[in-house]
C-alpha positions in Angstrom: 0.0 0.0 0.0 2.8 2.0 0.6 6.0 3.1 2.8 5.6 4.8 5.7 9.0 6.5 7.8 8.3 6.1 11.4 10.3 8.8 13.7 9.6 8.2 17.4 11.7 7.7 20.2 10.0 5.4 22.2 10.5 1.9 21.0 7.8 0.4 22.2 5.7 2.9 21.0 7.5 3.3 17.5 7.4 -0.9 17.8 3.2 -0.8 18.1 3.1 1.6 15.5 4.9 0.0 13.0 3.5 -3.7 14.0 -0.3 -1.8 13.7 0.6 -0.6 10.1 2.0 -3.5 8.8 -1.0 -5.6 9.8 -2.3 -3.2 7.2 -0.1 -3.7 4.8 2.0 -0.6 5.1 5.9 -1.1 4.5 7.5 0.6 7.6 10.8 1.8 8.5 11.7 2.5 11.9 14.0 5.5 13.0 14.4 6.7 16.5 16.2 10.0 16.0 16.0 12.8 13.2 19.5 11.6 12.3 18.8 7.8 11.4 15.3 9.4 9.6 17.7 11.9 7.6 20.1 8.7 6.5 16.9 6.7 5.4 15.4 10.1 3.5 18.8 9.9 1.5 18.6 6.6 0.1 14.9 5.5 0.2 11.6 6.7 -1.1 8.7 6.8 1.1 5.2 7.6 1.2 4.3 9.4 4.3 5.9 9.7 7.6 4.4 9.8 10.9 6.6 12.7 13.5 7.7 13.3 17.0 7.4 16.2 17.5 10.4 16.1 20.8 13.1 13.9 19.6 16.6 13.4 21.0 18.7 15.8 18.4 16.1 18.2 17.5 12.2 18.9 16.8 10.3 16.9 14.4 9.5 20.5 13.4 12.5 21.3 11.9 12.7 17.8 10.3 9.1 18.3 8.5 10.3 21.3 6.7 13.5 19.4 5.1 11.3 16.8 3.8 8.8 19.5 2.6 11.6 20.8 0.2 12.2 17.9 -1.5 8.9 15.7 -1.0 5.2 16.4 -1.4 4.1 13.5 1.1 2.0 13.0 4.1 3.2 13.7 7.3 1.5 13.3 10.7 3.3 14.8 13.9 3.3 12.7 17.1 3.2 14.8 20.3 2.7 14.9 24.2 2.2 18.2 24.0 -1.6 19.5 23.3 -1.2 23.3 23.1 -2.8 24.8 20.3 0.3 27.0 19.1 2.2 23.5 18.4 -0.6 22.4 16.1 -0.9 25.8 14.8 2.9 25.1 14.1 2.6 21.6 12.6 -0.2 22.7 10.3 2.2 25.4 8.8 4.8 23.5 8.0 2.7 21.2 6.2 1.4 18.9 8.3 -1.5 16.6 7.4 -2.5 15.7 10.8 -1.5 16.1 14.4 -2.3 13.4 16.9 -1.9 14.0 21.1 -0.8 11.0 23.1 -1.7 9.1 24.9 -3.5 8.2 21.2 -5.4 4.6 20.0 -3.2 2.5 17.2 -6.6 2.1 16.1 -7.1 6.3 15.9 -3.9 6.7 14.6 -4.3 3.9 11.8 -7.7 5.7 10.6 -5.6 8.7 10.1 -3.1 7.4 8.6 -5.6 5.7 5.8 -7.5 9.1 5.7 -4.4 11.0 4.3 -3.1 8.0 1.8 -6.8 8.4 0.2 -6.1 12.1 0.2 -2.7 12.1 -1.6 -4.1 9.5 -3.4 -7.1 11.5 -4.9 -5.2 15.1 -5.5 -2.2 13.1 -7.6 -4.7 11.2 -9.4 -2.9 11.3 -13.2 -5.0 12.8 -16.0 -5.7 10.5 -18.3 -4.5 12.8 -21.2 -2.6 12.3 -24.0 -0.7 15.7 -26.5 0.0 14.2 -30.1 1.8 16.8 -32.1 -0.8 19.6 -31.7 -3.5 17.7 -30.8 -4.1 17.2 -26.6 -6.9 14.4 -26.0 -8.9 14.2 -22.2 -10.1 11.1 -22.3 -11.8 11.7 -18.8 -13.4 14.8 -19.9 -14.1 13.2 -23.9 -12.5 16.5 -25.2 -10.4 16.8 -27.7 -8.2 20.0 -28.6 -5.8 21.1 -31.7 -3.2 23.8 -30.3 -5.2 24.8 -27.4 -8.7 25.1 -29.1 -11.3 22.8 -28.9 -12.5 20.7 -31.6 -16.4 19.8 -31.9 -16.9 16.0 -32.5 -20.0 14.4 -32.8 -20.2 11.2 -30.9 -19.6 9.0 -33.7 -16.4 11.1 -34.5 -15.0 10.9 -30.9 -15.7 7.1 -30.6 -13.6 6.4 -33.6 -11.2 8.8 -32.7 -11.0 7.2 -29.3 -10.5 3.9 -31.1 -8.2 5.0 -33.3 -5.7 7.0 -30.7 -5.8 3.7 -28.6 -5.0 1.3 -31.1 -2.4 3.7 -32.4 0.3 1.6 -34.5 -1.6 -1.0 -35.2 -3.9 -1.4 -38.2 -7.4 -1.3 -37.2 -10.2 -3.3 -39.6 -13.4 -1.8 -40.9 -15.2 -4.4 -38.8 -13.4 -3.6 -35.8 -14.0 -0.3 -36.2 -17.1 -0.8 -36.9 -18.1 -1.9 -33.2 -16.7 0.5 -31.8 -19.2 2.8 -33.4 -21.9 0.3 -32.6 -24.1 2.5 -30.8 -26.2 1.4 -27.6 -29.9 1.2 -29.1 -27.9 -1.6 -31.4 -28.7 0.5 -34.3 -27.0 -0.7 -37.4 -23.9 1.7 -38.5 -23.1 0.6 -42.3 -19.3 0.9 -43.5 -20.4 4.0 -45.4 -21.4 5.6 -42.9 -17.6 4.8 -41.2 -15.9 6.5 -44.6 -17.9 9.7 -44.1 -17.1 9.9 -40.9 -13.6 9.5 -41.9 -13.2 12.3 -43.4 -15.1 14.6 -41.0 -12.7 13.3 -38.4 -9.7 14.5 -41.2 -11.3 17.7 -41.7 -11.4 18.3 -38.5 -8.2 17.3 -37.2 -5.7 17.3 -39.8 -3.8 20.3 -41.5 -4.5 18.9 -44.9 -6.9 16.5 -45.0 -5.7 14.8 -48.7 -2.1 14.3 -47.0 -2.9 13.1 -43.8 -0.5 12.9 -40.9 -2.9 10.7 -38.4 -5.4 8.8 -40.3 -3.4 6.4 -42.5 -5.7 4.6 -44.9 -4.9 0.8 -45.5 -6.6 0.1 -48.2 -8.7 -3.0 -48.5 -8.2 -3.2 -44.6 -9.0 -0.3 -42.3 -7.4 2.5 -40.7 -3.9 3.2 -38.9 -3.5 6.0 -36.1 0.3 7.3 -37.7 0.7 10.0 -34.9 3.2 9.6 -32.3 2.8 10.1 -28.4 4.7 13.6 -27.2 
């Protein structure tokens, strides 16, 4: 599910945590000092990390603001201390949550799966694609040709979106034929393919009787040409 830097002092503690989050699934890797954390940060990747705030060489403080130049992870700060300027503090330096001990494992673990699904949701990856001019939101169903948006009807976009994922390889009339297949079942004749054919062309290509994207095959199908940026 993921790796998760633990950084508290107290072993048993630091011990329950890790054993807790690993009965979950979590990868953990257990420091006890801001200098063993710092060794780890050099030479490992990890996914969130869970804060003392008082540790033996220094503040978890300080130690949250050197992994918020390089890494845009969650953090949670670990503390004995409940005044509200400390969490005030924590939340400035980037913290994702603060938790007071004495705290549950079973709090802490629904806190730590709250701010994986966060991180999770906001670096979601578009599911976009730029080809030479053309940028194509297959999320959205837009498509764009430097920067302004081309109208497609839906027969259009379906064999576009057929085409763009099947790019490189040479796609049949009959294949593309049910993709077009519309959901009443209505009957879409191969005609009907060539004309939208070249509406698609007209639309997206600079000069339609050259193409650059639509490669005819002939007695076969159709071949996407265009390359990925």
């Amino acid at each position: 599910m993921g790796r998760i830097l633990v950084v508290e002092d107290d072993k048993m503690l630091n011990n329950g945590i890790c054993f807790n989050l690993q009965a979950d699934g979590f990868e953990t890797i257990t420091t006890f000092s801001i200098k063993e954390a710092e060794e780890v940060l050099k030479k490992t990747s990890i996914d969130m990390a869970i804060l003392d705030v008082n540790l033996p060489d220094g503040s978890g403080f300080e130690l949250c603001k050197k992994i918020r130049e390089n890494e845009e992870i969650g953090i949670i700060f670990l503390t004995a201390c409940d005044m509200e300027f400390d969490e005030v503090t924590g939340f400035k330096l980037g913290a994702d949550d603060y938790i007071t001990k004495p705290f549950s494992l079973s709090i802490l673990r629904e806190r730590v799966l709250a701010v994986f699904r966060r991180y999770k949701k906001s670096n979601k990856v578009s599911n976009i694609m730029v080809i030479d001019e053309l940028t194509f939101d297959f999320d959205k169903m837009t498509v764009s040709k430097d920067g302004d948006n081309i109208i497609l009807t839906p027969i259009e976009y379906k064999l576009l979106n057929a085409l763009v994922k099947g790019r490189g390889q040479v796609l049949t009339r009959g294949v593309l034929l049910e993709a077009l297949w519309d959901k009443e079942c209505d009957f879409i004749d191969e005609h009907t393919l060539t004309v939208n054919i070249n509406r698609l062309r007209s639309k997206i290509e600079s000069d339609p009787s050259k193409p650059k994207y639509i490669k005819t095959v002939y007695g076969i199908g159709y071949m996407w040409i265009g390359d990925e940026r």
